[in-house]
C-alpha positions as CSV (number, residue, x, y, z in Angstrom):
1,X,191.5,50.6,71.1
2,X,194.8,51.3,69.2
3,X,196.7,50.3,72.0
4,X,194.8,47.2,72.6
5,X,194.8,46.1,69.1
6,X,199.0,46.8,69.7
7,X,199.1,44.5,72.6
8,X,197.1,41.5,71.1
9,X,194.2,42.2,73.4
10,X,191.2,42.4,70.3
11,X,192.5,39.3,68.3
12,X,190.9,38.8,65.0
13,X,188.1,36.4,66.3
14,X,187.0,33.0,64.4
15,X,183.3,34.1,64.8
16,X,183.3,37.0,63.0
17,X,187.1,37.4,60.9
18,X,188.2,40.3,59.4
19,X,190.7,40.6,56.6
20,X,191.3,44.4,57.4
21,X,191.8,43.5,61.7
22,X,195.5,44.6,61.5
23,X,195.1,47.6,58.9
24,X,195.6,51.0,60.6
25,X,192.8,52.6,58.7
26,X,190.3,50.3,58.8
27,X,190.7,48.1,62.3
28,X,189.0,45.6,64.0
29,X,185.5,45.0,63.6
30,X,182.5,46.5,65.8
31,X,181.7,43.2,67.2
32,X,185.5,42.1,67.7
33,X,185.8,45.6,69.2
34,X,182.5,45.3,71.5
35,X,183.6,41.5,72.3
36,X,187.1,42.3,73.8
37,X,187.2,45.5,74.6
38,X,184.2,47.4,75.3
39,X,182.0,43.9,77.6
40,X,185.1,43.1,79.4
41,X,185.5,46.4,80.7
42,X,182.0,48.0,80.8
43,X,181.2,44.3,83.2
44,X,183.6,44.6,85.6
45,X,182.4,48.7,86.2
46,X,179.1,47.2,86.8
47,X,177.5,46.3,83.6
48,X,176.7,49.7,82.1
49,X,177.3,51.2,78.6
50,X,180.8,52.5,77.6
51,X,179.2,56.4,77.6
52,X,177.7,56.0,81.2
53,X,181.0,54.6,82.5
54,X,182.8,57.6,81.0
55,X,179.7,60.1,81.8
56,X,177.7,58.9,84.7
57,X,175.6,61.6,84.6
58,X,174.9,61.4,81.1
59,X,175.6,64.5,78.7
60,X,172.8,66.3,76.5
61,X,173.0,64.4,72.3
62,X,172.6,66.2,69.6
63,X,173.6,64.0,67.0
64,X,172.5,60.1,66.6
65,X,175.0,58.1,65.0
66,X,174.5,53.9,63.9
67,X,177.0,51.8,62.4
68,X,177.6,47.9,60.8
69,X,179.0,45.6,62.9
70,X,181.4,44.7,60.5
71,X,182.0,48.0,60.0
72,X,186.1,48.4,60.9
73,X,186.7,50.9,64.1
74,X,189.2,53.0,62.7
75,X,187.3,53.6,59.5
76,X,183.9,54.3,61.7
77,X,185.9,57.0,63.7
78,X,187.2,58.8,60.8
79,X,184.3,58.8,58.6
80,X,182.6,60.4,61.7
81,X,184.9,62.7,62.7
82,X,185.3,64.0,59.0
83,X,181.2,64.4,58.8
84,X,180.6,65.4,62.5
85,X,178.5,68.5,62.0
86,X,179.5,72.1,63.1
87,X,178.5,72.9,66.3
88,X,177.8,69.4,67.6
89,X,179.0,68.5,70.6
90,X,177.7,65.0,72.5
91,X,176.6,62.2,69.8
92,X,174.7,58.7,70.8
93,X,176.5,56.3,69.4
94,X,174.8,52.9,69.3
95,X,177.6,50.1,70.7
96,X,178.9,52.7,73.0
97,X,175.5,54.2,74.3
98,X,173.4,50.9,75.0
99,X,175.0,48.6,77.5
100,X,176.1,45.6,75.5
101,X,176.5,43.4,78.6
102,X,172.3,43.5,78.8
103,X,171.0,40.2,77.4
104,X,168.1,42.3,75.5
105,X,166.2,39.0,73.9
106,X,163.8,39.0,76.6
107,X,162.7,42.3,75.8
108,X,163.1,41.7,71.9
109,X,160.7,38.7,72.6
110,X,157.7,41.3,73.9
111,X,158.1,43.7,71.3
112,X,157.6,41.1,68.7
113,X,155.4,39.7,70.3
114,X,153.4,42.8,70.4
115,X,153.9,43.6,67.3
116,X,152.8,40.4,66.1
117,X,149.0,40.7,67.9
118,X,148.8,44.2,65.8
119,X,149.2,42.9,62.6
C-alpha cells in the first residue's frame, strides 16, 4: 500500500477526502484503500477477498479484528500490530477477509427483511 500511495496509484478521492491521505503515519483511508487497491486487484484474480487470494486455502483465525472506514491504513496497521496479542497468529480482518467486489445489498435486503417480520 506504501508503495502504491508512492506512485499515485490510491489518490485522495473526492468521495470520501482525507486530510491525513499523504501522512506516513496515518495514510489513506479504508475505503480509498479498498477502492484502488484492494477491488482492482482482488477483481481481476477472480473476485475473491484479499485473504483468499493470498491464502486460498484459508488459514485457522484466532483473533477478529474491525475497523472505521475512515480509519487511516497506516494508523490501523500499527495500532494492531502494537495490541496483537501473544501467541496469535492468523487474524480476520473485515476489508481484507470479506470479498469487497460482492454487491452484498441483495442479501442485506433479506436479512432486514427478516428481521423486520420478527419484530
Amino acid at each position: 500500500v506504501r508503495c502504491a500511495v508512492a506512485r499515485g496509484e490510491i489518490p485522495n478521492s473526492a468521495g470520501h477526502p482525507n486530510p491525513h491521505h499523504d501522512d506516513p503515519n496515518i495514510g489513506p483511508t479504508m475505503y480509498q484503500v479498498n477502492d484502488y487497491f484492494i477491488k482492482p486487484r482482488t477483481e481481476a484474480a477472480g473476485s475473491m477477498s484479499w485473504a483468499l487470494m493470498m491464502h486460498p486455502d484459508g488459514l485457522p483465525c484466532d483473533l477478529f479484528v474491525t475497523h472505521a472506514w475512515l480509519e487511516g491504513v497506516f494508523e490501523f496497521i500499527r495500532k494492531l500490530l502494537e495490541g496483537w496479542p501473544p501467541g496469535t497468529r492468523h487474524a480476520y480482518i473485515r476489508f481484507l477477509a470479506n470479498p469487497q467486489n460482492l454487491d452484498i445489498k441483495e442479501v442485506l435486503d433479506v436479512v432486514h427483511f427478516l428481521c423486520a417480520r420478527q419484530r
